[in-house]
KOLKOLZA-786027 format. One record per residue: residue in three letters; x, y, z of N, C-alpha, C, O in turn. Coordinates in nm, 4 decimals, decimal comma, always signed. Layout:
BEGIN
<res=ala | nxx=X | nyy=Y | nzz=Z | caxx=X | cayy=Y | cazz=Z | cxx=X | cyy=Y | czz=Z | oxx=X | oyy=Y | ozz=Z>
...
This chain:
BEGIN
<res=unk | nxx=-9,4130 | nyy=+19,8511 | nzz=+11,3465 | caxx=-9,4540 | cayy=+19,8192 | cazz=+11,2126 | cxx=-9,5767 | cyy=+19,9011 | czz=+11,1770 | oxx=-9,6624 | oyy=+19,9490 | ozz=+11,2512>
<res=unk | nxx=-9,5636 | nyy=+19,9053 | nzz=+11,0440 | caxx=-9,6702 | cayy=+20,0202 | cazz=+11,0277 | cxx=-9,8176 | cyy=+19,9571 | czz=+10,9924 | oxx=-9,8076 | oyy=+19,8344 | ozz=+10,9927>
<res=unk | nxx=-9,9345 | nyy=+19,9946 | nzz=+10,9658 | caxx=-10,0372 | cayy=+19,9749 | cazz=+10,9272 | cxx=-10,0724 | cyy=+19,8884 | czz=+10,7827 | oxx=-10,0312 | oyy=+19,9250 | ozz=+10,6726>
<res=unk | nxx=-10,1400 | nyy=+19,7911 | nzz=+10,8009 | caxx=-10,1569 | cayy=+19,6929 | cazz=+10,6927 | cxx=-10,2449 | cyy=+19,7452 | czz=+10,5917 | oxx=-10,3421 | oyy=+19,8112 | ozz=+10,6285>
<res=unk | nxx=-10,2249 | nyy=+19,7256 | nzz=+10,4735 | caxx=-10,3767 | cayy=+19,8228 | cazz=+10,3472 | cxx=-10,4158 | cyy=+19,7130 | czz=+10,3358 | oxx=-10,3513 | oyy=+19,6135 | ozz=+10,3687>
<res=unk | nxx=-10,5362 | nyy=+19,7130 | nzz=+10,2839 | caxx=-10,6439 | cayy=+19,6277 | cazz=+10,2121 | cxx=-10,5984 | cyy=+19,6320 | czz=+10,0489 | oxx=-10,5219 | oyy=+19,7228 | ozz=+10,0164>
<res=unk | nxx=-10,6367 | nyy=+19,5505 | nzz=+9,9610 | caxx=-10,5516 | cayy=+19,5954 | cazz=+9,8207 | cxx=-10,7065 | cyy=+19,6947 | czz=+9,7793 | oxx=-10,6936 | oyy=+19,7713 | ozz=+9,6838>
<res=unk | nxx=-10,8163 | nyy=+19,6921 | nzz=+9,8352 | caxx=-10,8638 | cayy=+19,8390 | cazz=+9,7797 | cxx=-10,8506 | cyy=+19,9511 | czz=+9,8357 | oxx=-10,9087 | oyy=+20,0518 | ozz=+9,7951>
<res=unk | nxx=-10,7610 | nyy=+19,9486 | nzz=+9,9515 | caxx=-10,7158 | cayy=+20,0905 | cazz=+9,9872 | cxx=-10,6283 | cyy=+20,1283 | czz=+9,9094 | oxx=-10,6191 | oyy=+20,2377 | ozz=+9,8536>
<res=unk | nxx=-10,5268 | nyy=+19,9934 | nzz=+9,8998 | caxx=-10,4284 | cayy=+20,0471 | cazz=+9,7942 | cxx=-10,4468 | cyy=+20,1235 | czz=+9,6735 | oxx=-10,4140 | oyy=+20,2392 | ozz=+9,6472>
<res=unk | nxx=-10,5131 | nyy=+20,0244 | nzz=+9,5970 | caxx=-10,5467 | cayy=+20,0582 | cazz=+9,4798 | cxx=-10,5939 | cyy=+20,2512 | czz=+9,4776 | oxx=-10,5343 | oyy=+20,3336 | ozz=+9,4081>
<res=unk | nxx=-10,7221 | nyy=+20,2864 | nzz=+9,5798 | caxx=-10,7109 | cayy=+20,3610 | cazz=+9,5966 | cxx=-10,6356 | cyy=+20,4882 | czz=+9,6316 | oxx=-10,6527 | oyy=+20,6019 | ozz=+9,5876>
<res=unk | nxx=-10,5708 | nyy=+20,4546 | nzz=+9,6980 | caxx=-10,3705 | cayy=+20,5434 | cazz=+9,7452 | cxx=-10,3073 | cyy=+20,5499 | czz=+9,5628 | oxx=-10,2669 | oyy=+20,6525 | ozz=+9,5080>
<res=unk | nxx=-10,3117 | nyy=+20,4698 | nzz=+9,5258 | caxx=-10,2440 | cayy=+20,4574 | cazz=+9,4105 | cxx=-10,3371 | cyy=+20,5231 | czz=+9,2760 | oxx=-10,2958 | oyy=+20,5250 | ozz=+9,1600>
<res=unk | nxx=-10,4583 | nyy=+20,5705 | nzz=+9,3172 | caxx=-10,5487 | cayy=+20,6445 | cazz=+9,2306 | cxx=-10,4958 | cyy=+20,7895 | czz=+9,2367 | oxx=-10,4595 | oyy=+20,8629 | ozz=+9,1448>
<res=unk | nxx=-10,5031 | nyy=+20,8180 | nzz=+9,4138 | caxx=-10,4721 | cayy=+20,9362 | cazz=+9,4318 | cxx=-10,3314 | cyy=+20,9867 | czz=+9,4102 | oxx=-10,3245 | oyy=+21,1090 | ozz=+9,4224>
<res=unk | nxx=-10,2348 | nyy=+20,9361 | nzz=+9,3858 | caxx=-10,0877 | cayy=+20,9412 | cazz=+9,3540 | cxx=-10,0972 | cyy=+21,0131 | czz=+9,2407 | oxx=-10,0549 | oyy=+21,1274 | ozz=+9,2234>
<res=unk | nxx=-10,1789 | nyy=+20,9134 | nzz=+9,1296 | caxx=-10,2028 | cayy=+20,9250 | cazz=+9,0168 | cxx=-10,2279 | cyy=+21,0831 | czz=+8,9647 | oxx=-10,1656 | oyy=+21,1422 | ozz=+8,8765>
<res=unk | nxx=-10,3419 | nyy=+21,1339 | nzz=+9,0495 | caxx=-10,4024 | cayy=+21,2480 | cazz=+9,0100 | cxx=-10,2820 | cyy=+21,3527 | czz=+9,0519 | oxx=-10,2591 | oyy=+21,4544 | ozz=+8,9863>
<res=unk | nxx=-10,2130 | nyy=+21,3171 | nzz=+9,1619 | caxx=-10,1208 | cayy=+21,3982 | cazz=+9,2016 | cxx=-10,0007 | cyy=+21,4568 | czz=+9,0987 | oxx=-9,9649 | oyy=+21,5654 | ozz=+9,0532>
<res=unk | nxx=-9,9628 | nyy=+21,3189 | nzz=+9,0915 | caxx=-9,8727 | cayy=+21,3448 | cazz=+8,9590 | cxx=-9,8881 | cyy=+21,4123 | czz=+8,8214 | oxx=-9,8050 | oyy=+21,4777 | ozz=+8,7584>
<res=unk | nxx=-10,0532 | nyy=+21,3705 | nzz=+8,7813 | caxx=-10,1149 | cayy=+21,4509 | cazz=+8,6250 | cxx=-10,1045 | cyy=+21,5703 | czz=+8,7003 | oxx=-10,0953 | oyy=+21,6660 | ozz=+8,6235>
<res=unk | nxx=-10,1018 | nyy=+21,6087 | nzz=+8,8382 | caxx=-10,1302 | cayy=+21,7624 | cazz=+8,8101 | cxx=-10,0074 | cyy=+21,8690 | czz=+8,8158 | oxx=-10,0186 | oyy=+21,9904 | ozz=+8,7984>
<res=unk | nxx=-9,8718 | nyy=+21,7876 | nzz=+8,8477 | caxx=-9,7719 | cayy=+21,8027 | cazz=+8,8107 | cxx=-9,6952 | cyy=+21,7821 | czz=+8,9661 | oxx=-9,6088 | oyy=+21,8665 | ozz=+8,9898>
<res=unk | nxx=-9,7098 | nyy=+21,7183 | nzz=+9,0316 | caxx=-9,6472 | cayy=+21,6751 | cazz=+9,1896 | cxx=-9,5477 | cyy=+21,6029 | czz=+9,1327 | oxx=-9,5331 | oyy=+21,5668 | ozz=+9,0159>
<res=unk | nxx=-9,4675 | nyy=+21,5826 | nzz=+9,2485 | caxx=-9,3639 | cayy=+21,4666 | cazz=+9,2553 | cxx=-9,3791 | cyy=+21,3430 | czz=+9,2766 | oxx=-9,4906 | oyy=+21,2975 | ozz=+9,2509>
<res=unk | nxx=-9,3015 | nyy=+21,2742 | nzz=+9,3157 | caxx=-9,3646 | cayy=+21,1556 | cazz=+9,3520 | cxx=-9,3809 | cyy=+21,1485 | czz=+9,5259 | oxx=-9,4410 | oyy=+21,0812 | ozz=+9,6097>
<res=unk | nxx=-9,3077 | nyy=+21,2375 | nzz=+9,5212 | caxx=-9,2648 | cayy=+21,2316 | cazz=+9,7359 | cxx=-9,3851 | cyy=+21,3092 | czz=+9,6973 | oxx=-9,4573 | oyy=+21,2155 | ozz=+9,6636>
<res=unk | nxx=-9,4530 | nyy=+21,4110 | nzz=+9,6799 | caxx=-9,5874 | cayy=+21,5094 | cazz=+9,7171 | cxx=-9,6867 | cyy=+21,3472 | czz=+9,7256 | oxx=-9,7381 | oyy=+21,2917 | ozz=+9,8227>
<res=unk | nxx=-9,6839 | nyy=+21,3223 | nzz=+9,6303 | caxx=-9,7986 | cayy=+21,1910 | cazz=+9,6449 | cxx=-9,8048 | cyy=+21,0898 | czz=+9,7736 | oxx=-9,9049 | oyy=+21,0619 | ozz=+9,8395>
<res=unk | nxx=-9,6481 | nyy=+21,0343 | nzz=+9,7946 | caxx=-9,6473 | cayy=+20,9744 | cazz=+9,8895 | cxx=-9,6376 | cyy=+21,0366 | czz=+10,0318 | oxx=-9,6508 | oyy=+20,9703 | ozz=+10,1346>
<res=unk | nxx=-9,6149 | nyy=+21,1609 | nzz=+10,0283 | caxx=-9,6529 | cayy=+21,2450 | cazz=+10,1273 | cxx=-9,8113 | cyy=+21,2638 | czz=+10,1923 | oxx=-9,8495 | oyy=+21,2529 | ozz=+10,3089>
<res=unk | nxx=-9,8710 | nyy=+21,2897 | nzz=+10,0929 | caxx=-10,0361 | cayy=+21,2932 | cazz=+10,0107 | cxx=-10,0944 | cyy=+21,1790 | czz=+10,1501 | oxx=-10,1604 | oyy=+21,1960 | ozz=+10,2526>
<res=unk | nxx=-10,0288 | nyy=+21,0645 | nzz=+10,0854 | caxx=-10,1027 | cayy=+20,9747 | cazz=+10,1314 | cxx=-10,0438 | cyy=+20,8579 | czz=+10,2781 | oxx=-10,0798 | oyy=+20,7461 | ozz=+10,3147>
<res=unk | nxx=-9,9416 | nyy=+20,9544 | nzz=+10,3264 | caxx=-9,8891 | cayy=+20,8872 | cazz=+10,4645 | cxx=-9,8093 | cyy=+20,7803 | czz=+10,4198 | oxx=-9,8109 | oyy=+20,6973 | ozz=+10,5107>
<res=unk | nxx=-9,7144 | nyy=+20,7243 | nzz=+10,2915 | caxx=-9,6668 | cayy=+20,6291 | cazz=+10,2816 | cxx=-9,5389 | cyy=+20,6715 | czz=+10,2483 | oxx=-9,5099 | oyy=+20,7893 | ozz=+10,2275>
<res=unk | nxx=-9,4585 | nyy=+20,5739 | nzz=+10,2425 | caxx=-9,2778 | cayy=+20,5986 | cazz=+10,1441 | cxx=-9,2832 | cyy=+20,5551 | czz=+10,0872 | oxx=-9,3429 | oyy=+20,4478 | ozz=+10,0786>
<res=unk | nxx=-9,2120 | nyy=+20,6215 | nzz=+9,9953 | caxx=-9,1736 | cayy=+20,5757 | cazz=+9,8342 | cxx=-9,1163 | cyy=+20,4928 | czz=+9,8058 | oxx=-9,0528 | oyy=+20,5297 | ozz=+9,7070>
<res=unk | nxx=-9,0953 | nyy=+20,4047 | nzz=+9,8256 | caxx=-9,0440 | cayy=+20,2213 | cazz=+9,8335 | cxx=-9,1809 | cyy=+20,2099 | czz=+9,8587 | oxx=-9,2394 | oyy=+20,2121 | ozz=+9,7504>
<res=unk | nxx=-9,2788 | nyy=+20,1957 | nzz=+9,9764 | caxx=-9,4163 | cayy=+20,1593 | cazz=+9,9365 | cxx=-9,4884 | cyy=+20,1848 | czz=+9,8238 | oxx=-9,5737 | oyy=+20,1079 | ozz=+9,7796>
<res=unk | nxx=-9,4521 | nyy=+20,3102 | nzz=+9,7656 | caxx=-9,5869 | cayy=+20,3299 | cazz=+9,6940 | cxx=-9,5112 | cyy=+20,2575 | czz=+9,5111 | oxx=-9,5878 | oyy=+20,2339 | ozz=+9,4176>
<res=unk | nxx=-9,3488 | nyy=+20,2347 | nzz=+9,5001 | caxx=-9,3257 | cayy=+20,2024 | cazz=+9,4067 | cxx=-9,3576 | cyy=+20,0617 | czz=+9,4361 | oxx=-9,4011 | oyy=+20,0025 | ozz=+9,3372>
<res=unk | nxx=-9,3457 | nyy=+19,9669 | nzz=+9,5794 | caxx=-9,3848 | cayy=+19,8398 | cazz=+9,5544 | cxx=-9,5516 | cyy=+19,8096 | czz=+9,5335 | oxx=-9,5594 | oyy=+19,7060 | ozz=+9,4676>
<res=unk | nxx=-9,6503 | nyy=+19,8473 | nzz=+9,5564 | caxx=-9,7403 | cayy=+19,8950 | cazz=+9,5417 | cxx=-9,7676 | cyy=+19,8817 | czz=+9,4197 | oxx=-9,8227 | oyy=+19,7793 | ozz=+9,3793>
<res=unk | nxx=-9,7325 | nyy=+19,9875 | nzz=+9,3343 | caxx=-9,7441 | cayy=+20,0183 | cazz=+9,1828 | cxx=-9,6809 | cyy=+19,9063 | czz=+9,1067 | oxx=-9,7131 | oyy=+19,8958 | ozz=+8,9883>
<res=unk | nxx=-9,5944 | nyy=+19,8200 | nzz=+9,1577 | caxx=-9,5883 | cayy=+19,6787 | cazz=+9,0528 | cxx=-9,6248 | cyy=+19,5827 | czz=+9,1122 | oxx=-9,5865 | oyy=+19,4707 | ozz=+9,0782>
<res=unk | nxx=-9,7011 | nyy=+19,6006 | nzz=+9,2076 | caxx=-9,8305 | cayy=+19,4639 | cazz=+9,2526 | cxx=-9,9943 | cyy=+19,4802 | czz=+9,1681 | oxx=-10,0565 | oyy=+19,4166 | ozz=+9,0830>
<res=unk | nxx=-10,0158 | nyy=+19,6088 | nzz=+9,2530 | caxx=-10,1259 | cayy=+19,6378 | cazz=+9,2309 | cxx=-10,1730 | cyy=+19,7608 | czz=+9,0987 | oxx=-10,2878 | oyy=+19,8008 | ozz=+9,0795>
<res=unk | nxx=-10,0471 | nyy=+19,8031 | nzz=+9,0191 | caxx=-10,0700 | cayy=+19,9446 | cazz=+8,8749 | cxx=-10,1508 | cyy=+19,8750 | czz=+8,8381 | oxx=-10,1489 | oyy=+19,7548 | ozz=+8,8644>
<res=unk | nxx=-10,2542 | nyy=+19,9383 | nzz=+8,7595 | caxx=-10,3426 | cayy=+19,8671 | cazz=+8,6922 | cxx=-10,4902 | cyy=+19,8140 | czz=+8,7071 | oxx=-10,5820 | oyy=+19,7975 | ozz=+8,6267>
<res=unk | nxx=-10,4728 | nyy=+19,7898 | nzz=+8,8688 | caxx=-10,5821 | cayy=+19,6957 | cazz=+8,8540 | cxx=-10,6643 | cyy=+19,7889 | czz=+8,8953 | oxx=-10,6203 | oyy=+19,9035 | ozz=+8,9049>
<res=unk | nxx=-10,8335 | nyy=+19,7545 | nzz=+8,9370 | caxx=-10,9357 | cayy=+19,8045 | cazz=+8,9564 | cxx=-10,9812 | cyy=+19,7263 | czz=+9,0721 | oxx=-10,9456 | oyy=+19,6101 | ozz=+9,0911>
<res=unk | nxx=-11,0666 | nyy=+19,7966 | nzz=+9,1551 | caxx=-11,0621 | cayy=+19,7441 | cazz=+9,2738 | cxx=-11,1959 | cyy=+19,6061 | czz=+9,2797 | oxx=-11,2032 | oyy=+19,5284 | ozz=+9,3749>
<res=unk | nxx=-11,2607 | nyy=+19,6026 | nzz=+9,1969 | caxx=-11,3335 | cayy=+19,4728 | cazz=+9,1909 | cxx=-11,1766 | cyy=+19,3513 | czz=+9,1117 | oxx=-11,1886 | oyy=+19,2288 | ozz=+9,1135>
<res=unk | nxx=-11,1294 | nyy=+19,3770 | nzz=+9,0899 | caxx=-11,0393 | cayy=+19,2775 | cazz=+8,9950 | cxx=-10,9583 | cyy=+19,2246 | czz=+9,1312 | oxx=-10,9566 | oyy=+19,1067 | ozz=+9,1667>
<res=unk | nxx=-10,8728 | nyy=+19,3651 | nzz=+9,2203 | caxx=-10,8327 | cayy=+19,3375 | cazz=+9,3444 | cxx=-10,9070 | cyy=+19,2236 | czz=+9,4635 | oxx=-10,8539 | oyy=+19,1289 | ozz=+9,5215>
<res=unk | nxx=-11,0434 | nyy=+19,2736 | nzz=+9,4716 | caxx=-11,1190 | cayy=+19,1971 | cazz=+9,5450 | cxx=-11,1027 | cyy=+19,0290 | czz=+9,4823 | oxx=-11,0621 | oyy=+18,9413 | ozz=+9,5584>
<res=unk | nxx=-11,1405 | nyy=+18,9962 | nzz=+9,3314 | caxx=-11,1215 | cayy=+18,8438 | cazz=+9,2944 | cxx=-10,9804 | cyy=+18,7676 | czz=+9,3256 | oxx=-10,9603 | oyy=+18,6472 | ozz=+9,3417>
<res=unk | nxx=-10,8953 | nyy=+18,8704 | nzz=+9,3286 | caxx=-10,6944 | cayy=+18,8788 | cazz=+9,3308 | cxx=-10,7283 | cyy=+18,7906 | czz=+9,4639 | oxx=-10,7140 | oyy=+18,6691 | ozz=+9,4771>
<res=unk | nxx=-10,7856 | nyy=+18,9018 | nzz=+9,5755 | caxx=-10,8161 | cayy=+18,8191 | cazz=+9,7281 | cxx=-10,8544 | cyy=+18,6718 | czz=+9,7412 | oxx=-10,8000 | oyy=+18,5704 | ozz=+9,7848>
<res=unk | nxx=-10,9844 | nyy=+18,7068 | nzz=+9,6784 | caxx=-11,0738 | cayy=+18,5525 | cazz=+9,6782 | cxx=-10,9909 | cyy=+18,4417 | czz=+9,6225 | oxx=-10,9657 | oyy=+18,3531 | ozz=+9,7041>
<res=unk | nxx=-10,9302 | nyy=+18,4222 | nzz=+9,4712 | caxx=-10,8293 | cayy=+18,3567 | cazz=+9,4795 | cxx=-10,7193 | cyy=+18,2791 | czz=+9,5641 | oxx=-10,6899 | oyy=+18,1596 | ozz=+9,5629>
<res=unk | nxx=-10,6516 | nyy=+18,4187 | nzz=+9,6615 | caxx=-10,5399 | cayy=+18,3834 | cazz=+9,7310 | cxx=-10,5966 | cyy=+18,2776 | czz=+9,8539 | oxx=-10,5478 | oyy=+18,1729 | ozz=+9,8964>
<res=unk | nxx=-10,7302 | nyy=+18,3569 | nzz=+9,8948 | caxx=-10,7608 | cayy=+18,2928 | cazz=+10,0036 | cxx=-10,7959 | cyy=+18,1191 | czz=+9,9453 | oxx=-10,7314 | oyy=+18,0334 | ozz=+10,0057>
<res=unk | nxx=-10,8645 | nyy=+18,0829 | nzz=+9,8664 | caxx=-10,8850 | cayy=+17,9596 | cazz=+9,7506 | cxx=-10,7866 | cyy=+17,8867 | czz=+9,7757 | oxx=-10,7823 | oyy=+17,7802 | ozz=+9,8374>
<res=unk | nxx=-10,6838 | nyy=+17,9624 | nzz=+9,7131 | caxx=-10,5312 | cayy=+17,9018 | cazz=+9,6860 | cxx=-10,5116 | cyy=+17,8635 | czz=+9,8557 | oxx=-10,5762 | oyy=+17,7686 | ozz=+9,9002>
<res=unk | nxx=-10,4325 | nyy=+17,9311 | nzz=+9,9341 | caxx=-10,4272 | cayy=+17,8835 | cazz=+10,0943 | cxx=-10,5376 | cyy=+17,7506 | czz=+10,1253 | oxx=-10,4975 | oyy=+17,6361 | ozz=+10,1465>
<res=unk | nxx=-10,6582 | nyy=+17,7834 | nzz=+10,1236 | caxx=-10,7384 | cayy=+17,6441 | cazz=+10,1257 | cxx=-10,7094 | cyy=+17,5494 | czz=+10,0735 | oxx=-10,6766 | oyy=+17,4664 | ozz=+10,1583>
<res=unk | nxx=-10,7035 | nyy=+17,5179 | nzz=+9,9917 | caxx=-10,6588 | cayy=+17,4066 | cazz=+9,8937 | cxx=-10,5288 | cyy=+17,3603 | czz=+9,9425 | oxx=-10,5094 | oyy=+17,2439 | ozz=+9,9777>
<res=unk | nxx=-10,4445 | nyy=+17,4475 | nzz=+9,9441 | caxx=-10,2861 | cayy=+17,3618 | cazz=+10,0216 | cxx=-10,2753 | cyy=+17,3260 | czz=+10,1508 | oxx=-10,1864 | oyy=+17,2507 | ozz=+10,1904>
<res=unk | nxx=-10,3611 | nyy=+17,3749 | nzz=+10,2230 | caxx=-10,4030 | cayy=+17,2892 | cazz=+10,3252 | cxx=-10,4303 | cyy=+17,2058 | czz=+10,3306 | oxx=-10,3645 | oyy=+17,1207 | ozz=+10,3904>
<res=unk | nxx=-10,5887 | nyy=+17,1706 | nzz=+10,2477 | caxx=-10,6391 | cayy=+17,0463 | cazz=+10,2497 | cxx=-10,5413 | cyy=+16,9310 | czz=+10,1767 | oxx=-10,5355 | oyy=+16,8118 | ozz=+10,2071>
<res=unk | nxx=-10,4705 | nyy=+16,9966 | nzz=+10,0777 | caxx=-10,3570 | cayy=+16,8825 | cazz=+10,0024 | cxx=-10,2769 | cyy=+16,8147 | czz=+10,1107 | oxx=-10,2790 | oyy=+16,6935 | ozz=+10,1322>
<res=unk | nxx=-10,1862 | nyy=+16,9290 | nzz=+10,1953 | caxx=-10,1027 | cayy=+16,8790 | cazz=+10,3258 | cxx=-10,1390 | cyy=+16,7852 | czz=+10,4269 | oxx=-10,0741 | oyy=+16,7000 | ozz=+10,4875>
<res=unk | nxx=-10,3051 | nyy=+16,8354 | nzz=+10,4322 | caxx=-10,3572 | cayy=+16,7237 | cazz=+10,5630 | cxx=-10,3814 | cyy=+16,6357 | czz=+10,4805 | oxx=-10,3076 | oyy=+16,5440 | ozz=+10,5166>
<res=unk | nxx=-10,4204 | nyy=+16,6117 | nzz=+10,4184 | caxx=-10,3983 | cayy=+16,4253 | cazz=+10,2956 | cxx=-10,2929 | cyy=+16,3880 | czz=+10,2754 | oxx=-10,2865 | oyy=+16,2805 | ozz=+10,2157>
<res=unk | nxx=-10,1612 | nyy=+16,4563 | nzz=+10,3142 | caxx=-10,0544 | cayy=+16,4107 | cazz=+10,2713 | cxx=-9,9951 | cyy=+16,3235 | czz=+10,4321 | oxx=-9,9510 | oyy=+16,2111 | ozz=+10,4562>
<res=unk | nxx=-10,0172 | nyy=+16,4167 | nzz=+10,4946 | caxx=-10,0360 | cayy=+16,3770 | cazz=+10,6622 | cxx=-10,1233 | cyy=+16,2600 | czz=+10,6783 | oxx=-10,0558 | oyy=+16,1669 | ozz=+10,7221>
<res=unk | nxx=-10,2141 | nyy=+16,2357 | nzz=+10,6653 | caxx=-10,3336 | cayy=+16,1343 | cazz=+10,6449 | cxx=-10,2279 | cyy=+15,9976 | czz=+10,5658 | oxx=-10,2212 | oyy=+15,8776 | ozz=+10,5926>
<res=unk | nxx=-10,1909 | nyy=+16,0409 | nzz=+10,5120 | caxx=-10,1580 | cayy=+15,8998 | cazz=+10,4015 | cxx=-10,0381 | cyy=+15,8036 | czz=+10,5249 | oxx=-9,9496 | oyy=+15,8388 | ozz=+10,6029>
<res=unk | nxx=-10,0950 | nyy=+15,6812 | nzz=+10,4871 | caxx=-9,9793 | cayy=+15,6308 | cazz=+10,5508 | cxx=-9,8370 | cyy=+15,6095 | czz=+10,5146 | oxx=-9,8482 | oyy=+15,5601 | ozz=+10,4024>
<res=unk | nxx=-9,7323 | nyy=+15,6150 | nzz=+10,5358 | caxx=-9,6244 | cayy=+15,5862 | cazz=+10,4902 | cxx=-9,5829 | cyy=+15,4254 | czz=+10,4704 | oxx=-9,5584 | oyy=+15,3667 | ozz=+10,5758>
<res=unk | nxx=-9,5773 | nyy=+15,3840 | nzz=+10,4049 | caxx=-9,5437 | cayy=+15,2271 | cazz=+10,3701 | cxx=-9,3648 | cyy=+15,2265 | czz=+10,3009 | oxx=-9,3054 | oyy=+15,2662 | ozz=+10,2006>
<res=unk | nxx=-9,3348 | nyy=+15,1518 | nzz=+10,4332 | caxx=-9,2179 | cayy=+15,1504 | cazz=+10,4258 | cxx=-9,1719 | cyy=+14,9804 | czz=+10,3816 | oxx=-9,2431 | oyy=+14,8919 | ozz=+10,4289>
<res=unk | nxx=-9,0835 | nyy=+14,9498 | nzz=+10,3144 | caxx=-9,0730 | cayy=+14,8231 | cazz=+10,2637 | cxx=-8,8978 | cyy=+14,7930 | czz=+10,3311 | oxx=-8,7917 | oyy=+14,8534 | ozz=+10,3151>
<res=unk | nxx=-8,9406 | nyy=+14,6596 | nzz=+10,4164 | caxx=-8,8460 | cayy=+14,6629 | cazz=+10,4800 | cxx=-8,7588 | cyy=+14,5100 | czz=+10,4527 | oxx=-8,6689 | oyy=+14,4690 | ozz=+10,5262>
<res=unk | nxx=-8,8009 | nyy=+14,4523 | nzz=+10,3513 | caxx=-8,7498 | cayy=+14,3126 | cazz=+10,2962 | cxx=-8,6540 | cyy=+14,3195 | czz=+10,1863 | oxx=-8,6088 | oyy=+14,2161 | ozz=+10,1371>
């Protein structure tokens, strides 16, 4: 398996694509460019087109938020007793 990005590496990979292409590359020169395949760099480009790498960084903080929180929901759900009515 190959190497995991950070979404500001990405973002970055996906800067440099960018310039590749204005200067009249392909899309394989870009993903060549930057050690990836082109299924990466198109999934890539509809996660991360667009964004800026402070926006990426909040994207993170979020996710990680989000994961916390459903945890703590699950272990309260675990916690709760089950009351079963048996009359």
């Amino acid at each position: 398996m190959g190497k995991k990005h950070g979404p500001e590496e990405i973002i970055g990979k996906l800067c440099e694509a960018e310039i590749v292409l204005a200067q009249g590359g392909t899309t394989g020169d870009a993903c060549r460019r930057n050690a990836v395949s082109e299924q990466t760099y198109y999934r890539w480009r509809k996660v991360y087109g667009g964004l800026k790498t402070d926006k990426a960084r909040w994207m993170k903080g979020l996710e990680k938020e989000n994961l916390r929180l459903r945890r703590v929901i699950s272990d309260l759900t675990l916690e709760k007793p089950s009351i079963i009515n048996l009359g």
